[in-house]
C-alpha positions, 0 to 999 in steps of 0.5 A: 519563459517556455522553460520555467512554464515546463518545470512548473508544469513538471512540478504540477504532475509530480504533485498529482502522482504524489498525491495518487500514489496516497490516495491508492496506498491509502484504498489498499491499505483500508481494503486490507484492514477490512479483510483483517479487522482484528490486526492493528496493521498501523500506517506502514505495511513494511512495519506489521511485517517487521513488528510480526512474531513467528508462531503467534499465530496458528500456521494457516492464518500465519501464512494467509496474514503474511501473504496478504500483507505483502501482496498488499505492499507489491500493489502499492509498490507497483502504483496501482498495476493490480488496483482493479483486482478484487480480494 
């Protein structure tokens, strides 16, 4: 009985780290969308970055869009280890 009391539990906690794991890309993602209002950054990061064109953009704000993107994707990768950093 202890065993089947364990996986449930078990997957009572992968349910919540789902479900945190959403919820932060989901923060992350609209943090990034505020900063880059006129992008179309759509529901997955890895696609603005494979979707993206080199030389559409003037140099500068090429570097800085795909900086920020990525970082974006790292924090999201990471779970939350940089979600308390201010952009």
């Amino acid at each position: 009985m202890a065993f089947a009391m364990g996986v449930r539990l078990r997957d009572a906690v992968r349910r919540g780290s789902a479900r945190a794991d959403a919820d932060l890309a989901g923060r992350v993602c609209s943090e990034l969308a505020s900063d880059l209002p006129e992008e179309d950054l759509g529901e997955y990061l890895h696609d603005a970055l494979d979707m993206y064109r080199m030389g559409s953009k003037p140099r500068c704000e090429e570097v800085e869009y795909l900086g920020m993107v990525r970082e974006a994707i790292e924090r999201i990768e990471e779970g939350g280890g940089k979600a308390d950093r201010v952009w």
